[in-house]
C-alpha positions as CSV (number, residue, x, y, z in Angstrom):
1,X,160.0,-24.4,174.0
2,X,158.6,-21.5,175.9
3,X,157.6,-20.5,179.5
4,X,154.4,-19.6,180.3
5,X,153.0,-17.4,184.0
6,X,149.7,-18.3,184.4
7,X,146.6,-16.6,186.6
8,X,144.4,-18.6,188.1
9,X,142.3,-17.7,191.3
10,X,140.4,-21.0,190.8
11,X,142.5,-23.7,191.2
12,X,143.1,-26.5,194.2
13,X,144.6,-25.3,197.2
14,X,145.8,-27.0,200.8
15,X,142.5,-25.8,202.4
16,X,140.2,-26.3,199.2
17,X,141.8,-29.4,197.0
18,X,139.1,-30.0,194.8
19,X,138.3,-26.2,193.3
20,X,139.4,-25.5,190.0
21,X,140.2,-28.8,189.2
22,X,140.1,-28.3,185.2
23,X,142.4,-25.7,185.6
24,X,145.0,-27.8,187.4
25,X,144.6,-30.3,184.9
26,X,144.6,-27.9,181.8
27,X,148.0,-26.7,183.5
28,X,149.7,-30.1,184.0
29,X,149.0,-31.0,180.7
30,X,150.2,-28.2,179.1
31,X,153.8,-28.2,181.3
32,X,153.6,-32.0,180.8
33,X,153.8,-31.1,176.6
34,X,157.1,-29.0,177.4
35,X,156.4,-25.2,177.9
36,X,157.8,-24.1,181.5
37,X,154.9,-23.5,183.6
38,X,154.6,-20.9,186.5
39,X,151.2,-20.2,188.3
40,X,150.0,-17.1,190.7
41,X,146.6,-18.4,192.2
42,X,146.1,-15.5,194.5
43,X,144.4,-16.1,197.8
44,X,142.4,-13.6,200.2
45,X,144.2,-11.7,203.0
46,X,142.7,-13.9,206.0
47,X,140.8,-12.5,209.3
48,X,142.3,-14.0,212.2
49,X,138.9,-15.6,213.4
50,X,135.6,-16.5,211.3
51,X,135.3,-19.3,208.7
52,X,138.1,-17.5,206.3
53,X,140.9,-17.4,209.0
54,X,142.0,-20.8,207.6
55,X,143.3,-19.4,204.4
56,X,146.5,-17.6,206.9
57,X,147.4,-21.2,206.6
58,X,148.5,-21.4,202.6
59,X,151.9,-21.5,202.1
60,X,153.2,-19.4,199.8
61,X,154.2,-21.6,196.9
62,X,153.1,-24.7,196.2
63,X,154.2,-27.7,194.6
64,X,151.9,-28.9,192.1
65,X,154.4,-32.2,190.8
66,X,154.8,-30.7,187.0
67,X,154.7,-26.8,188.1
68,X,154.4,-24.1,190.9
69,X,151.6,-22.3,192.5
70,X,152.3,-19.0,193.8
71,X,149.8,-17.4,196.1
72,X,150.5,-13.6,197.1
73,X,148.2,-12.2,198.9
74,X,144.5,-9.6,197.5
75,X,141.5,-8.1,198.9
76,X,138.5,-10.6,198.4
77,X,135.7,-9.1,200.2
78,X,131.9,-10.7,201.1
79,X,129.7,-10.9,199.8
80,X,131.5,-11.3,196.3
81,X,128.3,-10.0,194.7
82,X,128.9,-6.6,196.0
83,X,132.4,-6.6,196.4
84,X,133.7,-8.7,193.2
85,X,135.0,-5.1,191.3
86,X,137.3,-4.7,194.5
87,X,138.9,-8.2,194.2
88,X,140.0,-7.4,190.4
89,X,141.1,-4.0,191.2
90,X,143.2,-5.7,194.0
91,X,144.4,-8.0,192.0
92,X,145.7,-4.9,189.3
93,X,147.5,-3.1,191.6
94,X,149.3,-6.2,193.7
95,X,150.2,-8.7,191.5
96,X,151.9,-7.2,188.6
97,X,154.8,-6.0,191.1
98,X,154.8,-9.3,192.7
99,X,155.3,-11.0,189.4
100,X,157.5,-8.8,188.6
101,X,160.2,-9.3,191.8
102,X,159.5,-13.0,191.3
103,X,159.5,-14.4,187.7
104,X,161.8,-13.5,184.9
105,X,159.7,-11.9,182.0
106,X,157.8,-15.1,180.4
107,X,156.9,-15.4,176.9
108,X,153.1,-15.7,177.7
109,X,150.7,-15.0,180.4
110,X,147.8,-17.2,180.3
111,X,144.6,-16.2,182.4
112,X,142.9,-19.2,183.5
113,X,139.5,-16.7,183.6
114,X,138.4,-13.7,182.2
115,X,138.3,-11.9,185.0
116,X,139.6,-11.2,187.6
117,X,142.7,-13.2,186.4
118,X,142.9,-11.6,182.7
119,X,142.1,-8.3,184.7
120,X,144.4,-9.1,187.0
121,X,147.2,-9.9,184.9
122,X,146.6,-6.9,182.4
123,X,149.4,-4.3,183.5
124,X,152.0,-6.7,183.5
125,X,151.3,-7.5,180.0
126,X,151.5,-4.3,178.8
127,X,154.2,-2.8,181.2
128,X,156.5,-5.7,179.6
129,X,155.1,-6.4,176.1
130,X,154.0,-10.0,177.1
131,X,151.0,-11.5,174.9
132,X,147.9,-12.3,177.1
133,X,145.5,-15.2,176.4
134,X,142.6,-15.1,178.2
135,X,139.8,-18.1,179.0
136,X,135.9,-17.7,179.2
137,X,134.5,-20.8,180.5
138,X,130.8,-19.4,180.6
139,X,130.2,-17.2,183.8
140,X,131.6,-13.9,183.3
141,X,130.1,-14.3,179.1
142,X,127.1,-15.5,180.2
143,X,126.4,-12.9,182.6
144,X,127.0,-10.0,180.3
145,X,124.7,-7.2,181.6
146,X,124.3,-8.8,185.4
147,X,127.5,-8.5,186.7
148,X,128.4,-7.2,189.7
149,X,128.7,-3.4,189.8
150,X,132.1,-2.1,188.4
151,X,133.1,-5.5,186.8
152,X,131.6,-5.5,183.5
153,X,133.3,-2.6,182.3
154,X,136.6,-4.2,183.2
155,X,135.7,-7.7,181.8
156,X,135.1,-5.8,178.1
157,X,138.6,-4.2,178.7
158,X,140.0,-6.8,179.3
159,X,138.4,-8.7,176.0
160,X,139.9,-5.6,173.7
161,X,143.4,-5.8,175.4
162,X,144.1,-9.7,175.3
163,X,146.1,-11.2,172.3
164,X,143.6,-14.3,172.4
165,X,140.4,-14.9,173.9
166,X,140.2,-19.0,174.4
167,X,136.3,-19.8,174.7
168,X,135.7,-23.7,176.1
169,X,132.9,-24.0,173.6
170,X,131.7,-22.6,170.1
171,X,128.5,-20.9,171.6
172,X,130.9,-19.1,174.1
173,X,133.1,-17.9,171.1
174,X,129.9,-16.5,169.1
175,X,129.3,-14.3,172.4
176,X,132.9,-14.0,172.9
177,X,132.8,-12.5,168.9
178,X,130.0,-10.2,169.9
179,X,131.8,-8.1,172.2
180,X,135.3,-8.2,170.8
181,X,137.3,-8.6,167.9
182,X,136.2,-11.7,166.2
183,X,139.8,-12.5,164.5
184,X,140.8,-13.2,167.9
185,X,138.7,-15.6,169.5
186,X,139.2,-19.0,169.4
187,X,137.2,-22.5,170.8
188,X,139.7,-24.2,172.6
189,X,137.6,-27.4,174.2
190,X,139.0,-28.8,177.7
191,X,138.2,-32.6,177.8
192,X,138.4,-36.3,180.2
193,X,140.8,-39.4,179.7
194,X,139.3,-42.4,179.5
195,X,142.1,-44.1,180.8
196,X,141.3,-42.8,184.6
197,X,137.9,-44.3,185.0
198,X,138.0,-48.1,186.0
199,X,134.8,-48.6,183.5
200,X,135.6,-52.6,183.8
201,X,135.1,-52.4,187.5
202,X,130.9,-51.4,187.7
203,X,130.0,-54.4,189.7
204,X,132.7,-54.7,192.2
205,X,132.3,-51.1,192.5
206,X,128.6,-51.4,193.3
207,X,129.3,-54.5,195.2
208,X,131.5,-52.4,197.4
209,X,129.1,-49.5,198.0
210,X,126.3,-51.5,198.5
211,X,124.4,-50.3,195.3
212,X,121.7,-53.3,193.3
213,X,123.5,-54.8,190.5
214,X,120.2,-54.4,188.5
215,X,119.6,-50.5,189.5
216,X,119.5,-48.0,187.5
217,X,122.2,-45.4,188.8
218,X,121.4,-41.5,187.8
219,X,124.3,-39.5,189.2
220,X,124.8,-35.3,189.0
221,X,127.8,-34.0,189.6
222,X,128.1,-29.7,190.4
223,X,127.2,-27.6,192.8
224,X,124.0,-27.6,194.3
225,X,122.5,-24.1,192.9
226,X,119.6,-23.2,191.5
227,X,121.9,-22.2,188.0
228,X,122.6,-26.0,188.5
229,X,118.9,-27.2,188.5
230,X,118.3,-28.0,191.6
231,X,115.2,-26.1,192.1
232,X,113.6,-28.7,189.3
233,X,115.4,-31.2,191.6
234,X,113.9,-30.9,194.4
235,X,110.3,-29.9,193.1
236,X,110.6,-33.0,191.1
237,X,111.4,-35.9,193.7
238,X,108.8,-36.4,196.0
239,X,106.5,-37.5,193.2
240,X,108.6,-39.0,190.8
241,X,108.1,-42.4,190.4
242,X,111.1,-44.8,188.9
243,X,111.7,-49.0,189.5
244,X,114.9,-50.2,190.5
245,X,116.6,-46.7,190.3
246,X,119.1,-45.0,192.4
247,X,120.3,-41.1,193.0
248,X,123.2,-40.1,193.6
249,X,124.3,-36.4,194.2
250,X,127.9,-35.0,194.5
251,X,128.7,-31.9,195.0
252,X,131.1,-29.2,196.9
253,X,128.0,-27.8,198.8
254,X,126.0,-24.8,197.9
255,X,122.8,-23.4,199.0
256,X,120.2,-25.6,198.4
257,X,121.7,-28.7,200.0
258,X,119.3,-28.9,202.3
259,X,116.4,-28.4,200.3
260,X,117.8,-31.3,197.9
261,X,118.3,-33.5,201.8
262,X,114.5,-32.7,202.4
263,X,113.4,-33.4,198.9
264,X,115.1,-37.1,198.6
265,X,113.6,-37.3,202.5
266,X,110.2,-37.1,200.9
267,X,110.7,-39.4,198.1
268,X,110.8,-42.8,197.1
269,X,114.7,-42.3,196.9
270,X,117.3,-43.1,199.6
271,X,119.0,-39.9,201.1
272,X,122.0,-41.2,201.9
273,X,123.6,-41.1,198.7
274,X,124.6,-37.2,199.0
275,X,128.1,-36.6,198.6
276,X,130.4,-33.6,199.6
277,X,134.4,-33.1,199.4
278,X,134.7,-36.0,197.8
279,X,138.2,-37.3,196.1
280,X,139.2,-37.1,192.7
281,X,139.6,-40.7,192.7
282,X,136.1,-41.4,194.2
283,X,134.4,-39.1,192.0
284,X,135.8,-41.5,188.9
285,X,134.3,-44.3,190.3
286,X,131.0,-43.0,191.1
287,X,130.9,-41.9,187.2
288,X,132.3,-45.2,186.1
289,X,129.8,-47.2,187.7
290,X,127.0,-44.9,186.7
291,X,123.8,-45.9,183.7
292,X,123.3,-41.8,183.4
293,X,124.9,-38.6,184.3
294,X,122.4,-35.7,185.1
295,X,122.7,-32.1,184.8
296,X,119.6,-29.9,184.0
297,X,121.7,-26.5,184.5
298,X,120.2,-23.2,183.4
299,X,123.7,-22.0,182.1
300,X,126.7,-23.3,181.5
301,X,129.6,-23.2,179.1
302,X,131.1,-27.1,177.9
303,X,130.8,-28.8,181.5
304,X,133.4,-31.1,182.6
305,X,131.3,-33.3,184.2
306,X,129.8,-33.8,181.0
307,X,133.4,-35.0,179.3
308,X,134.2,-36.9,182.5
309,X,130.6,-38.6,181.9
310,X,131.8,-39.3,178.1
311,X,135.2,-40.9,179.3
312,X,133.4,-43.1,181.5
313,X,131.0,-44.6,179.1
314,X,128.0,-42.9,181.1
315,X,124.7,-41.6,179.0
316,X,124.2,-38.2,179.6
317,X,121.2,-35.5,180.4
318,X,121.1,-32.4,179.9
319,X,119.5,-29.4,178.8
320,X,119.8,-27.3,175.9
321,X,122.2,-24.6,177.1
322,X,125.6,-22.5,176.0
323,X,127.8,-26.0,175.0
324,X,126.3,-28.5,176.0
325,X,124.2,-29.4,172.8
326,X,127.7,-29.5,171.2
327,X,129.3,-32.3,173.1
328,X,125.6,-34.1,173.6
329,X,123.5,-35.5,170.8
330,X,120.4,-36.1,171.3
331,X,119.2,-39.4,171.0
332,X,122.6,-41.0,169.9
333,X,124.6,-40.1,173.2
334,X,122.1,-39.0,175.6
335,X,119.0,-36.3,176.0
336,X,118.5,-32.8,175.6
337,X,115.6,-31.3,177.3
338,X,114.6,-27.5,178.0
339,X,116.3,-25.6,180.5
340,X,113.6,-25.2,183.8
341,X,111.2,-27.5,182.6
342,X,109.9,-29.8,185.4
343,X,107.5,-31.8,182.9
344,X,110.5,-32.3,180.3
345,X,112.8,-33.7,183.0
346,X,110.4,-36.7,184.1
347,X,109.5,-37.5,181.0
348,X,113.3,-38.0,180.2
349,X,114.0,-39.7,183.3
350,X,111.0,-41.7,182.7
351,X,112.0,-43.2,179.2
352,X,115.8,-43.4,179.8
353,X,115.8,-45.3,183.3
354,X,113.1,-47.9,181.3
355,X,116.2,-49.8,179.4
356,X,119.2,-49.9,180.7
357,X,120.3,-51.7,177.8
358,X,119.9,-48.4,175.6
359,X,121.6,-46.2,178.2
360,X,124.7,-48.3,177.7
361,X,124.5,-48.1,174.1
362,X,124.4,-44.3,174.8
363,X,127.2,-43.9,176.6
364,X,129.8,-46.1,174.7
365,X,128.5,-43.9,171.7
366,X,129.8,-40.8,174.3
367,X,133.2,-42.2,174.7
368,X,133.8,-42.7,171.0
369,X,132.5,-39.5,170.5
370,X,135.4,-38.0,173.0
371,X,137.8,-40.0,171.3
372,X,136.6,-39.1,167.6
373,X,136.5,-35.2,168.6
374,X,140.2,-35.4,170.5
375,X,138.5,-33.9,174.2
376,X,141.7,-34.9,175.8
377,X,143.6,-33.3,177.9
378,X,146.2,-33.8,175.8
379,X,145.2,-32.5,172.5
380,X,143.8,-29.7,175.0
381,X,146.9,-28.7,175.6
382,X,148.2,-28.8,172.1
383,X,145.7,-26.7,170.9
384,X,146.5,-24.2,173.6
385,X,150.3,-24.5,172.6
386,X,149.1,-24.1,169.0
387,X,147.6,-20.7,169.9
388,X,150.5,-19.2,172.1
389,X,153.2,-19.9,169.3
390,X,151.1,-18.1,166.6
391,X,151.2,-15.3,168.7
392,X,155.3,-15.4,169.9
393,X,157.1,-17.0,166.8
């Protein structure tokens, strides 16, 4: 086999466990298929007061069962918006040496992002001749032309110098293939198992959390944004008018929270069914016992939400964005709907909540789809493998 280092700001920490969790599980899979697997997830140099000072608490390396987590220590300034360009540059000039003192050369460096991890993990690669794969899951693609000041500019060198640029979805590698070298960009899907959501246990599930047998269950699952919808959310609630239906919001906070409490306050809807930090474990269940999964985002890149829903034989909703109409179809597996478009939204929610019956059809059509199109993590990681070894044997 081979060893891999990989970059990865984003991923799950003692003081944040539930960030990054695709790239944890990307990771796993890929040291669980036999590559040796080291990690740097680089963490901010903490105050010693103020909401931050708990990052002084992460240890150094962590133990993450099939690999390690290194975290040395960059400048992350607030706000990011205006400050993003000094967290890369940090990252460029600190962690190359530590790498450096601390692993022996790998054979790959895989960047869990475009930036500032590919960024990040640039000089190394060339100082030692190391192939670097890169991975745009949607934010720093989709934002070509809006980013931060000093960042764009080190996202597109970053793009020419990488052996492979790994997009999570087709429309990412079409954008991907407009601002680099088309020959070396490759879709590279992340995906759910099937196998982790207890699908056979809906009623004792809803039993247990008090939730009507008979109710239609609509759950989103992201942050809540306005990028995420929530705007539409909110403006929609207070006159929306569904039988027998439930809402149920999940999420790792964000700045409309309130607005989203006030909005379900106003409804027909119960509030109570907002949800934050919540475990991986009860996460599964809230998807497995589910009718339809609900995410009218104005971006995105191929959510994982959206596999999770498919693995959990949930219907989905969504809107017509980046990858999304690629793991959704319309009518067979769920809805597609215009981005920003109140009227569009309860019209859906208005015919699929109506028959139960069909939303089930919809979302065992979803799992076989998963299964059919090999969104595993699994096969993830053998495509990744697939990739690395065309570029080091």
């Amino acid at each position: 086999m081979y060893s891999v280092l990989a970059g990865t700001t984003n991923h799950p920490d003692s003081i944040n466990p539930y960030q990054g969790l695709f790239n944890y599980r990307s990771l796993r899979a890929l040291a669980q298929s036999g590559p040796s697997v080291d990690a740097v997830a680089p963490r901010p140099f903490a105050p010693p007061v103020g909401p931050y000072s708990s990052y002084s608490s992460i240890s150094s390396v962590e133990d993450w069962g099939s690999y390690s987590v290194h975290h040395p220590r960059i400048w992350y300034l607030i706000p990011k918006r205006a400050f993003y360009s000094v967290a890369g540059v940090s990252y460029a000039n600190r962690i190359p040496e530590y790498v450096s003192k601390t692993f022996d050369r790998p054979d790959v460096i895989h960047a869990c992002h475009l930036y500032p991890d590919g960024y990040g993990l640039l000089p190394y690669a060339r100082a030692n001749d190391v192939p670097l794969f890169v991975v745009c899951h949607g934010s720093r693609l989709n934002s070509m032309g809006d980013h931060p000041p000093g960042v764009e500019p080190r996202v597109r060198e970053t793009l020419d110098a990488a052996t492979g640029v790994l997009c999570v979805s087709d429309a990412l590698a079409e954008k991907a293939s407009r601002c680099t070298d088309a020959s070396k960009v490759e879709t590279v899907p992340i995906g759910a198992d099937p196998a982790n959501f207890p699908v056979d246990q809906r009623e004792r599930l809803r039993e247990e959390l008090d939730i009507d047998l008979d109710a239609t269950v609509v759950l989103f699952v992201g942050q809540f944004y306005e990028r995420k919808g929530i705007g539409e959310i909110t403006d929609l609630l207070p006159d929306l008018n569904l039988d027998d239906t439930v809402f149920v919001f999940v999420g790792q906070g964000g700045s409309m929270e309130e607005e989203l409490r006030v909005a379900l306050t106003e409804s027909d809807f119960s509030a109570r069914h907002i949800y934050t930090g919540i475990t991986t474990l009860a996460l599964r269940r809230w998807f497995a016992l589910a009718d339809l999964y609900f995410l009218p985002s104005h971006s995105e890149g191929r959510p994982t939400a959206i596999y999770e829903a498919m693995a959990s034989k949930t219907a989905v909703l969504g809107t017509e964005v980046g990858g999304v109409p690629e793991q959704v179809v319309d009518g067979e597996t769920g809805r597609l709907i215009p981005p920003k478009d109140v009227g569009a939204i309860e019209s859906a929610l208005q015919e699929l909540t109506a028959d139960r019956e069909v939303l089930w059809e919809m979302g065992k059509a979803g799992c076989r789809r998963l299964r059919e199109k090999n969104w595993t993590w699994a096969d993830h990681a053998e495509r990744i493998k697939e990739v690395h070894r065309a570029a080091i044997e």
